[in-house]
C-alpha positions in Angstrom: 0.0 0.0 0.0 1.3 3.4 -0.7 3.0 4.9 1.9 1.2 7.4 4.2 -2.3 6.3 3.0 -3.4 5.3 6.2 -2.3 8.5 7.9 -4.2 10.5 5.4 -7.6 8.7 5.6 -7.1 9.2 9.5 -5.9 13.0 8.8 -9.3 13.3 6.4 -11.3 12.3 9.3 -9.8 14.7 12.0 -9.8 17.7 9.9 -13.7 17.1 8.7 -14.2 16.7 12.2 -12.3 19.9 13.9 -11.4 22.4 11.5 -12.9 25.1 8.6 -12.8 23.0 5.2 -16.1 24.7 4.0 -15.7 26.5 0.9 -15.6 30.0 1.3 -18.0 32.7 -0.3 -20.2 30.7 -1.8 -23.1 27.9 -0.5 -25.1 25.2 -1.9 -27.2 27.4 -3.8 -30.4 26.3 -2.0 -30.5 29.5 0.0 -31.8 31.1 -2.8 -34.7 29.2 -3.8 -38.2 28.9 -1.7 -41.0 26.7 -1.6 -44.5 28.6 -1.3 -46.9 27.4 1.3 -49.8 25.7 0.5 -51.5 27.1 3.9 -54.8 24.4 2.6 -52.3 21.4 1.7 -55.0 18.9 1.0 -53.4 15.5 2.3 -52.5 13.9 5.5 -49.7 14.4 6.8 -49.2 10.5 8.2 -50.1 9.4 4.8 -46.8 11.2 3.0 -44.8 8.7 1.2 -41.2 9.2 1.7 -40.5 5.4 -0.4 -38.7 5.2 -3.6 -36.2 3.1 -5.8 -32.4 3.1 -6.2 -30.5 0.7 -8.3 -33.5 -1.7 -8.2 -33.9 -1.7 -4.7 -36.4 0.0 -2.3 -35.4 2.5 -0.1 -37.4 4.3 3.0 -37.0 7.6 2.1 -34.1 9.0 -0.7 -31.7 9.4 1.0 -27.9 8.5 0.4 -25.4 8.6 2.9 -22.5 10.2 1.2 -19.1 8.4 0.8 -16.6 9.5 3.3 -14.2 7.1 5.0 -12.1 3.7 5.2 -9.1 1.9 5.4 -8.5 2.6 9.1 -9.7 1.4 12.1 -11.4 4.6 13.0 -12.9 4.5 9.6 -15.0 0.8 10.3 -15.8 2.2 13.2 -17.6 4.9 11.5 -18.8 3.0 8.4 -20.3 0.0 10.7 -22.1 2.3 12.7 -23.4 4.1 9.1 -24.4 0.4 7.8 -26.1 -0.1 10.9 -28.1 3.2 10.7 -28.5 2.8 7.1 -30.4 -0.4 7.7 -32.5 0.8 10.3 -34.0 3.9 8.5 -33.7 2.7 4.6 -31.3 4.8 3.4 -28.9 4.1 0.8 -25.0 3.8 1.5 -21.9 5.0 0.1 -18.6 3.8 0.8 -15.3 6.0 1.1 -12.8 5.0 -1.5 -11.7 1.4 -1.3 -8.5 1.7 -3.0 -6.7 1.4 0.4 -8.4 -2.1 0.4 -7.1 -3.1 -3.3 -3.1 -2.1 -2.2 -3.4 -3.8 1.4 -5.8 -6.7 1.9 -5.6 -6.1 5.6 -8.0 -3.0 5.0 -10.8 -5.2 3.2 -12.6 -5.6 6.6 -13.3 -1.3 7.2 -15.4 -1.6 4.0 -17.0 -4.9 4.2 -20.2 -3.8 6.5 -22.8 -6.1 4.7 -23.7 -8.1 7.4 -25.0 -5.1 9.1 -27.0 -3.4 6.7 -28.6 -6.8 4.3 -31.0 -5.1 2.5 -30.4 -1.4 1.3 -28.4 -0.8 -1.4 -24.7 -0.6 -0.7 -22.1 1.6 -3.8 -18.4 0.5 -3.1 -16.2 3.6 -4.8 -12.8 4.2 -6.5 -11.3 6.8 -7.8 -11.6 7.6 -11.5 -8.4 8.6 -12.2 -7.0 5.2 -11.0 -7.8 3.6 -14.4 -4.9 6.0 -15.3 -2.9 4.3 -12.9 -3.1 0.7 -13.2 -6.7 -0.1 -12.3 -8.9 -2.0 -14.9 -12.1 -4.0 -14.4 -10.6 -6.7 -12.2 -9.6 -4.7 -9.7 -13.2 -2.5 -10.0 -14.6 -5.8 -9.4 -12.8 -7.2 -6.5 -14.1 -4.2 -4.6 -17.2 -4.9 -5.4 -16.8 -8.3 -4.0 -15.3 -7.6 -1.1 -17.7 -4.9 -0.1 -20.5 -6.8 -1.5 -21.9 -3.9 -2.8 -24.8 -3.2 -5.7 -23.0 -0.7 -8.1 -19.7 0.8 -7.9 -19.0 4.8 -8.2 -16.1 6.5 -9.9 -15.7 9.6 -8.1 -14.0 13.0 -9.7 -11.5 14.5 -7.6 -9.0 16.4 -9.6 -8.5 19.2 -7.5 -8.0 17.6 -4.9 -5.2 14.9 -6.3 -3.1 18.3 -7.7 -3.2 19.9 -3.9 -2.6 16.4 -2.3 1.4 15.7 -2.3 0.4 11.8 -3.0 -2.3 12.9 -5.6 -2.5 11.6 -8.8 -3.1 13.9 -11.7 -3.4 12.1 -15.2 -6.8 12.7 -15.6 -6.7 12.2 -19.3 -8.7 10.4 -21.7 -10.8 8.6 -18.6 -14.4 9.4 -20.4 -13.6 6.4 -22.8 -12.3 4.3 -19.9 -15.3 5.0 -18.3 -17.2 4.1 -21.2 -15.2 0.9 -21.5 -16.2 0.1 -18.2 -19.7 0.8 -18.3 -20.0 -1.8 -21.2 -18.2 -4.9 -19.5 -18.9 -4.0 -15.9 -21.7 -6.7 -14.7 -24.0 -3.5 -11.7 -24.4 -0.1 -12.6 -21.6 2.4 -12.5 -22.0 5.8 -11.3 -19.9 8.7 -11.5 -19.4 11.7 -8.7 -17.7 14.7 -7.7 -16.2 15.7 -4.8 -17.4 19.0 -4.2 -17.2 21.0 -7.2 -19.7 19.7 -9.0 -21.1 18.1 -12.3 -22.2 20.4 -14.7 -25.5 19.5 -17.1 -22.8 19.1 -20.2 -21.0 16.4 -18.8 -23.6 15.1 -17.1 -25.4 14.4 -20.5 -22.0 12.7 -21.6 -21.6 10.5 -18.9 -25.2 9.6 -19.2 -24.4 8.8 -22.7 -21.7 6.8 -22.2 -23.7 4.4 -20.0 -23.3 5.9 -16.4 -26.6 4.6 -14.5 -25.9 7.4 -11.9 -24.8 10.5 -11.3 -23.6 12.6 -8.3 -23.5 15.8 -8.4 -21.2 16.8 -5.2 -21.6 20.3 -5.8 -20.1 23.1 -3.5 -21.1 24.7 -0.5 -19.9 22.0 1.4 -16.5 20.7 2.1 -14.0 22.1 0.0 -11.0 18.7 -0.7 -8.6 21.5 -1.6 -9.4 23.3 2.1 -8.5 20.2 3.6 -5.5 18.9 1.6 -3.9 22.8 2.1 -4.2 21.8 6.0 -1.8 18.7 5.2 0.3 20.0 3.4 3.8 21.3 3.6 4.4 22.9 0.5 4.0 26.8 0.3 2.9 26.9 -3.5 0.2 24.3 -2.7 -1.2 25.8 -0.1 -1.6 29.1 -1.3 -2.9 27.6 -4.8 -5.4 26.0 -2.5 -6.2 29.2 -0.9 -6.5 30.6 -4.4 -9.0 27.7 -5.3 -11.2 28.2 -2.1 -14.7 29.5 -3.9 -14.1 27.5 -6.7 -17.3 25.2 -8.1 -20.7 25.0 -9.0 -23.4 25.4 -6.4 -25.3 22.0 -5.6 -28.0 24.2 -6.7 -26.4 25.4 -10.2 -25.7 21.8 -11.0 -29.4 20.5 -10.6 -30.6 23.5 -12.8 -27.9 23.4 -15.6 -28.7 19.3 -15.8 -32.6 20.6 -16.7 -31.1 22.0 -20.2 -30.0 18.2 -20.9 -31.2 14.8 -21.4 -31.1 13.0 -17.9 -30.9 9.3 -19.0 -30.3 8.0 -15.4 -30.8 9.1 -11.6 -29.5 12.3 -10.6 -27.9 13.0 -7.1 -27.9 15.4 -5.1 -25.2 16.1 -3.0 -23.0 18.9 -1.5 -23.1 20.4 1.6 -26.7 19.9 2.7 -27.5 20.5 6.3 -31.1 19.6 6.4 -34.5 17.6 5.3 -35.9 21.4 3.8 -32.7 21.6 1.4 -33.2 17.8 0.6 -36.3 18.8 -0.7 -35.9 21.7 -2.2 -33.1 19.7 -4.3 -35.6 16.8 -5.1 -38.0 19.5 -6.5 -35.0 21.0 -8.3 -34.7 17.5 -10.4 -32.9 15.3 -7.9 -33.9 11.7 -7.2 -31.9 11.1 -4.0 -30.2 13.4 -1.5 -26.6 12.7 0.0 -25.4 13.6 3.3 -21.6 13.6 4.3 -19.6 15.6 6.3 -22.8 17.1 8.6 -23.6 13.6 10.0 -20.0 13.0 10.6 -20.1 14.0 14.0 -22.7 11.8 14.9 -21.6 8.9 13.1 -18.1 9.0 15.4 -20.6 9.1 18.4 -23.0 6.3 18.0 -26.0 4.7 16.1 -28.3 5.7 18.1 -27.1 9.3 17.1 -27.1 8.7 13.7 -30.6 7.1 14.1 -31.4 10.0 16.0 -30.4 12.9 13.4 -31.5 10.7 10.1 -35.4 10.5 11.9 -34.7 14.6 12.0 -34.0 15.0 8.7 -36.8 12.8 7.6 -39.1 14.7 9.8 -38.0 17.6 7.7 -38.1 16.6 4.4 -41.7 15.8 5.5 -42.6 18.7 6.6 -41.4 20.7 3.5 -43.5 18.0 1.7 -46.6 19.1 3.7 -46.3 22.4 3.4 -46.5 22.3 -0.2 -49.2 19.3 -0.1 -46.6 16.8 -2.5 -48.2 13.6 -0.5 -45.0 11.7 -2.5 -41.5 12.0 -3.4 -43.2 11.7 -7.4 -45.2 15.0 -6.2 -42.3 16.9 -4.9 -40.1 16.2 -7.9 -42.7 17.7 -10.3 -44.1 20.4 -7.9 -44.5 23.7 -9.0 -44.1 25.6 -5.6 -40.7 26.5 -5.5 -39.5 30.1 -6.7 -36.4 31.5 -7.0 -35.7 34.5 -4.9 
C-alpha cells in the first residue's frame, strides 16, 4: 500500500471533524430558492410517502449517505455504525474509496459492512483517475466483492489529487475508460464529484456513455482543496489552494444546468446539505436522492443511536417541507411547482 495512506484517511477524518474546510464565499445554492406554502395542503400528513427506488432496490425515504471514510480502524468504526443506521432507517449507503483495500488486503474488513445493513443498497467507490494508474475492471470488481456492494461509483476529484502531495493527476482520456467500463462492468456504475460539482454538459456525456448514476457533489460544502492545504507542507500548494477556495458549481447550479440536458439516469444530489428542507428543495429542483456527508459525521463517530437520531430529523424535515406544499409523494415533490427563485 502506498506509503502514508493510512495517515491520510485518518488525517481526512480529524480535519472534517475539527477544522474550517467549507468553501468559502459561496453555499449550496439552495439559499436562494423557496417553496410557497400551500396554507390548505390537501393530504394527511401521516399518509406522506417518503418510499422510492435506487439501483432496483427500495429504499425508505431518498436518502444516500455520502461516501466518506475507510481503510482505518477509526474508519470501520464509523462505516459500521453508518451500515447499521443505514439499515434501520432505509437509506442508501456509500462507501469511502476502497482503494486502500485493493493495495493492502488487511484494510478489506473497514469496508465490508454487509452483514450489518442486508438489504439497502450498498455503492463501493474508486477513484476515477485510477484507471490512469493501473486499475482495470478486475480490480473494479474485486471491490465490489469484497464490499458486497450493488454498483460501484467513480468519483472525480481532480482538484483535490493536484493539492494532495500523493495525488495523482493524469486525468486524461478517462471518459472512454469509463465508457469501456460501463459496457463490460456486470451493476451499474455511477460517477461523482467531490465538491465542485457536475455540470449539465457532462452530465449528459456520462449519461451517454452508459453511467446509471450521477452525483453531483456540488459546492457549499467541504472544500478537498481546504483540507488537503491543511496537510500539506508545501507553500505553493497551499496558497494555490487558498486561491482555489470558492471555486465550483453550487449543488443548486448543477441541478438546474442538468434541466437543459437529457437526464438518461438518476441524478444525485449532494453537497453540503445540512437539512430535510434543502433535501427537498433539491428533489423538487430534479434530484432523485439526496446525499449527506460531512454534517452527520459527528454523529456517526458518536453512536448509532445518534445517527438514528439525526437521520429520523431529517426525515421529519423533508416531511414537513412535503406538507407544506401538499406533495403527499416524493413523485409529487419532484414535479411540484411551488418552489421560486428569490
Amino acid at each position: 500500500m502506498e506509503p502514508g495512506i493510512h495517515r491520510r484517511k485518518d488525517d481526512h477524518i480529524s480535519l472534517c471533524l475539527q477544522d474550517d474546510v467549507n468553501g468559502k464565499g459561496i453555499t449550496n445554492g439552495f439559499d436562494q430558492f423557496r417553496f410557497i406554502h400551500q396554507a390548505l395542503p390537501e393530504i394527511n400528513f401521516t399518509e406522506i410517502n417518503t418510499g422510492s427506488y435506487f439501483i432496483g432496490k427500495r429504499i425508505k425515504v431518498p436518502f444516500l449517505i455520502s461516501s466518506m471514510t475507510g481503510g482505518t480502524e477509526r474508519a470501520y468504526s464509523i462505516n459500521k455504525n453508518l451500515a447499521l443506521a443505514a439499515q434501520e432507517k432505509g437509506w442508501a449507503l456509500g462507501l469511502g474509496s476502497t482503494r486502500a483495500a485493493v493495495e493492502n488486503p488487511k484494510q478489506k474488513y473497514t469496508f465490508q459492512v454487509r452483514k450489518f445493513a442486508p438489504d439497502i443498497p450498498i455503492i463501493a467507490n474508486l477513484g476515477a483517475v485510477q484507471l490512469n494508474y493501473g486499475f482495470g475492471i478486475d480490480e473494479c470488481k474485486q471491490v465490489v466483492e469484497m464490499s458486497e456492494a450493488d454498483a460501484l461509483v467513480l468519483h472525480l476529484n481532480s482538484l483535490q489529487e493536484m493539492i494532495q502531495p500523493e495525488g495523482n493527476t493524469n486525468f486524461k482520456g478517462l471518459l472512454k475508460k469509463i465508457e469501456q467500463l460501463c459496457q463490460d462492468f456486470p451493476i451499474p456504475v455511477g460517477v461523482k464529484e467531490v465538491g465542485w460539482g457536475i455540470n449539465g454538459s457532462l452530465a449528459s456525456r456520462l449519461f451517454e456513455v452508459g453511467v446509471s448514476f450521477i452525483d453531483v457533489a456540488g459546492a457549499g460544502g467541504t472544500s478537498w482543496s481546504q483540507v488537503e492545504k491543511l496537510r500539506s507542507n508545501d507553500s505553493l500548494k497551499v496558497a494555490v489552494a487558498e486561491a482555489l477556495n470558492n471555486w465550483g458549481l453550487s449543488t443548486a447550479e448543477c441541478l438546474l444546468d442538468m434541466k437543459s440536458y437529457p437526464t438518461m439516469g438518476t441524478t444525485i444530489a449532494s453537497g453540503g446539505l445540512k437539512n430535510g428542507v434543502e433535501a427537498a428543495k433539491a428533489i423538487a429542483l430534479g434530484a432523485d436522492l439526496v446525499g449527506f456527508g460531512r454534517s452527520i459525521l459527528p454523529e456517526a463517530v458518536e453512536s448509532v443511536d445518534s445517527l438514528i437520531q439525526r437521520f429520523t430529523q431529517l426525515e421529519w424535515e423533508l416531511k414537513a417541507a412535503m406538507f407544506g406544499i401538499g406533495a403527499d409523494s416524493i413523485g409529487s415533490l419532484k414535479n411540484s411547482k411551488w418552489i421560486k427563485r428569490l
